[in-house]
N, C-alpha and C positions, 0 to 999 in steps of 0.2 A: 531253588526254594530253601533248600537245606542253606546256611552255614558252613564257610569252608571251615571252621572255629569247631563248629558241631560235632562237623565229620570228623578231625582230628580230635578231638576228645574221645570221641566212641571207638575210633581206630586204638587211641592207646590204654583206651580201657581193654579192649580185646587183647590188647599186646600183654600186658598186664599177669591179665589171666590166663594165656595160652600161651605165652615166648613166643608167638612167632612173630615178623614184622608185616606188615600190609602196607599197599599203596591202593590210592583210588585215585582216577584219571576219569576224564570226561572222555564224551565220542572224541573230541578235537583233539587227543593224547596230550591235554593240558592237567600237570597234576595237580591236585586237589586237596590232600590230606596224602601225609608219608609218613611213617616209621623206619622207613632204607634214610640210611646215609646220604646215599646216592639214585635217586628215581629217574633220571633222564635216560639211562641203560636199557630200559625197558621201551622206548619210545617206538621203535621201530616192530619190536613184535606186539604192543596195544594196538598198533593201525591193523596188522595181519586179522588180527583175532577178531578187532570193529567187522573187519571184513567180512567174517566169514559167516556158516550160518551155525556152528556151535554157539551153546547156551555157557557151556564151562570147556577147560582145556589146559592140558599141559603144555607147556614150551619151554623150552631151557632151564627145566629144573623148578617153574612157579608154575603153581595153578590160578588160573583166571577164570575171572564168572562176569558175566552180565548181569545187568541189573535193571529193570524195565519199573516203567512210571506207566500203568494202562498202555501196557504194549509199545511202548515209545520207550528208546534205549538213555539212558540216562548215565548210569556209571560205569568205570570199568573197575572190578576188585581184583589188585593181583595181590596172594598171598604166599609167605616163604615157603618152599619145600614141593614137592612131587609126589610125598606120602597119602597112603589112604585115610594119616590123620590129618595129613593138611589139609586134603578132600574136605571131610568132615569140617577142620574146624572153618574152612574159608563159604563150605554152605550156610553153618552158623552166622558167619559175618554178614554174608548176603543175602542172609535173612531179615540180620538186624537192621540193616540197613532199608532194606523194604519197607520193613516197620516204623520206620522212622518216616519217608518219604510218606507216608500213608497218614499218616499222624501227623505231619505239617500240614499237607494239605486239608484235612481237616480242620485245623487250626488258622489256616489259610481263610478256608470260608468262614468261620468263625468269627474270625479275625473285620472281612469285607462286610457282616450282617451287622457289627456292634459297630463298625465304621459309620455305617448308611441309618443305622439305628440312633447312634448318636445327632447326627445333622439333619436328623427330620427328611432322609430323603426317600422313605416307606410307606407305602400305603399300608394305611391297618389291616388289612385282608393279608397282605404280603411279612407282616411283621409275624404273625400269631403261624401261618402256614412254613416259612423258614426259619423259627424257632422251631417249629415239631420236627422239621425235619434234621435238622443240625441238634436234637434234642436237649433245647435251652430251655429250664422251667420259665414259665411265662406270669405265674401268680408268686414271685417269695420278694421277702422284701430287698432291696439295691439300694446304692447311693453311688456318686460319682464324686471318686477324689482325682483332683489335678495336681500334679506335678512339673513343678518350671524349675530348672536347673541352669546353669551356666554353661552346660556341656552343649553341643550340637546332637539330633538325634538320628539314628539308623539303628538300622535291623539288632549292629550287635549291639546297640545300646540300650534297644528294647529286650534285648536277649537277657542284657547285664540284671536290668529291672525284675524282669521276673524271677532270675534266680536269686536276687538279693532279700527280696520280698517272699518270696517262697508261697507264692499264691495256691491257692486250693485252685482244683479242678472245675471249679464253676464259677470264679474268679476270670477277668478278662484284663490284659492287660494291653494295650495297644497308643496311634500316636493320630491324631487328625491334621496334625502342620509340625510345622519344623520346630518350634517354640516346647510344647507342654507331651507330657505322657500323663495317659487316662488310666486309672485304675476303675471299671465296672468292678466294686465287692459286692457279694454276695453276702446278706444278714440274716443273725437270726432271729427269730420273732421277740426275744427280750433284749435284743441291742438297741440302745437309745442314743444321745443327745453325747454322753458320758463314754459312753464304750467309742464314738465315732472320732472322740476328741482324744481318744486313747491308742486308737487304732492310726491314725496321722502320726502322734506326736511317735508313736515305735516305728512308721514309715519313715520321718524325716530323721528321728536318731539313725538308721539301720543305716541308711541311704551316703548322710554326710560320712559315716566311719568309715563304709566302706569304701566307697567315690570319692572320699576327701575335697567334695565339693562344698564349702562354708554357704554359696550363695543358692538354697535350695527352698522354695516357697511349697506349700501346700494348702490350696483352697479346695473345699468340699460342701455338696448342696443338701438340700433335705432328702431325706428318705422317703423312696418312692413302691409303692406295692404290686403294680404292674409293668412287664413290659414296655408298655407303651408310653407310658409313662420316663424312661431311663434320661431322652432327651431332655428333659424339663430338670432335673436335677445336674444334668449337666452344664445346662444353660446358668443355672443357679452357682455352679462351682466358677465359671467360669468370670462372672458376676463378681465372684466374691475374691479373682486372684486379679483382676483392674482396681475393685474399688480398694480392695486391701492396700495396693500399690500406694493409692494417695490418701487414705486416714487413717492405714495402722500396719507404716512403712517399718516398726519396729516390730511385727509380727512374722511369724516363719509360719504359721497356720491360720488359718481364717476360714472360719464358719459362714453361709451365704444368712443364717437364721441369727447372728452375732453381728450384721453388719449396719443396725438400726437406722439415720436417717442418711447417713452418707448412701444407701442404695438407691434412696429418692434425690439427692443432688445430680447425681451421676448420671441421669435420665434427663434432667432439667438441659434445655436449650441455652448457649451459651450467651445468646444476647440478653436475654430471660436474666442469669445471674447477674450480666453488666449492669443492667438495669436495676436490681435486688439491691446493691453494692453502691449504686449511684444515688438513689432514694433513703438508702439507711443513713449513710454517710457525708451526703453532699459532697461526693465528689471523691472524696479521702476512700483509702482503703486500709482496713484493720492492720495490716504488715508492713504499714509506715512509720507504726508504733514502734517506739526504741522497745531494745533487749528487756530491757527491766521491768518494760509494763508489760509488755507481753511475756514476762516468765510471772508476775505477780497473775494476771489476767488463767493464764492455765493453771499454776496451782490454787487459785478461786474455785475453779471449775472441777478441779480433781479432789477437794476437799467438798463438795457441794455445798459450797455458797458459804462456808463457815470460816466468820472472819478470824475468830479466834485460834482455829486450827492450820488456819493458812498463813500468820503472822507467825505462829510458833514455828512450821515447817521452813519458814521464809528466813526466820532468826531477827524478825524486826518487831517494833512496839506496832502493839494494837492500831496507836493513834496514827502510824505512819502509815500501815495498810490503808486505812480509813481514808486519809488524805489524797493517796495512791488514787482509790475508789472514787473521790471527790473529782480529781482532775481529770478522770476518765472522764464520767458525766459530763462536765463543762464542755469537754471537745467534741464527745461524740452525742450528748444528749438522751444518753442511757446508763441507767443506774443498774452494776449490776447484781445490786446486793435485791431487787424489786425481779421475779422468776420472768415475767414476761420479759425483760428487756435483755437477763441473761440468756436467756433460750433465743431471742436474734441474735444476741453479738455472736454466739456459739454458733448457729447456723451460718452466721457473715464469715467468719473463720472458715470455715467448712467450706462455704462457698469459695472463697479466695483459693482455698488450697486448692480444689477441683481445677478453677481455671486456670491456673499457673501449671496444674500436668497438663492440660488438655493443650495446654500454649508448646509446651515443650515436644508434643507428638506430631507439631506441625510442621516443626522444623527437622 
């Protein structure tokens, strides 16, 4: 359960502070975490000692202990020396090491309740009873950020996360498929809208520095007040790292409450848009448009609707925009300087884009 990572950490932290060396071996006298130069030495007196029915023990100069998980033997700790401090300092080890075993699995269950809490697969009775018991508050406010990286995920990569991240103790951080890690945060009653788009944007800096991974997204859902509730903002984050992909691919963060009507295309049935597309247009589709209408066409739209501001950003006369705007109308029979006809072309756009990713996920 532990980290073979873990364990060598804590061993030379021990090391550290006390000079001596430690090795830890499993029952199989497979080792695990070493400070010896040399741990294979040892191999033949960890079987003896697996054997026997001592708890701790001298042999050729090391003290060795056992280390039980609820009565089931789990490590072997051999520590330098024969001394009454080596005693000492290797019950300290074998303590900490307890401690730690004890605390994963805790974290373990922790870990399987915001798993099965996540994907809806709890009965409400079950949710409210294994939050009391694993002692998760059940009324404070939460949200669910996702993280998709270009890395592959496992345990130590979950491990990396949370030490990167440096989550508080009522924070959860875990993984539902091979693709995304979940951060469950924990809020406090004046974080809003502003502190959530604060709290991503120091995830994703923290993340890409450390990880030196450039291609790192982070989508995150509404804030939700109960427990039972955690699913439904997950569902929303998850919402918002798809539809991000295809209307705001220049984005590393995306809000589920920021993602306005591309969240309703994105549910729409794809015969449904053929159809939108085939009605608007007779046939034609917006992205046949050469380069130049379709960059006059989006900066129209990112100026809203102002021709004078969109000639001046364009670097061309008024009257050319205008002409621009004319020869759109003729071909496609929508003017888009009149709100209703931009608000289709805008949605036709949208539309195309959606089915051009969904065409690419087929393949």
């Amino acid at each position: 359960m532990i980290t073979n990572q873990i364990l060598l950490n804590t061993i030379e932290g021990l090391k550290g502070i006390s000079r001596v060396d430690f090795c830890i071996f499993d029952t199989e006298e497979k080792v695990l975490a070493s400070t010896f130069e040399d741990s294979q030495m040892f191999e033949g007196s960890v079987r003896s000692f697996v054997e026997s029915q001592a708890e701790s023990q001298v042999i050729q100069g090391y003290q060795f202990f056992k280390i039980f998980d609820e009565q089931q033997l789990e490590y072997i700790l051999l520590v330098e020396g024969d001394s009454e401090n080596s005693y000492m300092i290797g019950k300290m080890a074998a303590f900490q090491i307890q401690n730690l075993l004890v605390a994963y699995k805790e974290r373990f269950d922790k870990d399987n309740f915001i798993k099965n809490l996540l994907l809806d697969n709890l009965l409400l009775v079950d949710i409210y009873n294994r939050a009391k018991k694993l002692h998760i508050d059940t009324e404070v406010k939460r949200v669910i950020f996702i993280i998709e990286t270009s890395h592959e995920k496992d345990s130590a990569a979950l491990d990396n996360v949370r030490v990167l991240l440096g989550g508080r103790p009522k924070d959860f951080i875990t993984a539902v498929d091979e693709r995304n890690i979940i951060v469950v945060k924990e809020l406090s009653p004046k974080d809003g809208s502003r502190e959530l788009d604060r709290m991503a944007k120091e995830m994703l800096a923290t993340l890409k520095e450390e990880s030196g991974d450039e291609h790192i997204h982070i989508a995150y859902g509404t804030v939700v007040n109960d427990i039972k509730e955690v699913s439904k903002s997950y569902k929303e984050a998850k919402l918002a790292l798809d539809v991000g992909k295809i209307f705001f691919d220049e984005k590393d963060i995306v809000a589920y409450s920021t993602l306005g009507i591309g969240r309703l295309i994105y549910q729409l049935p794809l015969p449904l848009c053929k159809m939108f597309i085939r009605e608007i247009f007779e046939g034609k589709s917006p992205d046949e448009f050469d380069e130049e209408t379709l960059a006059t066409i989006n900066k129209f739209f990112e100026n809203s609707l102002n021709v004078s501001e969109t000639s001046r950003q364009l670097y061309i006369h008024r009257n050319t925009l205008v002409y621009r705007l004319d020869k759109l109308q003729k071909s496609t029979g929508l003017d888009l300087r009149v709100f209703e006809d931009a608000i289709t072309f805008k949605i036709a756009l949208m539309v195309v884009k959606y089915m051009k990713y969904m065409e690419t996920l087929e393949y």
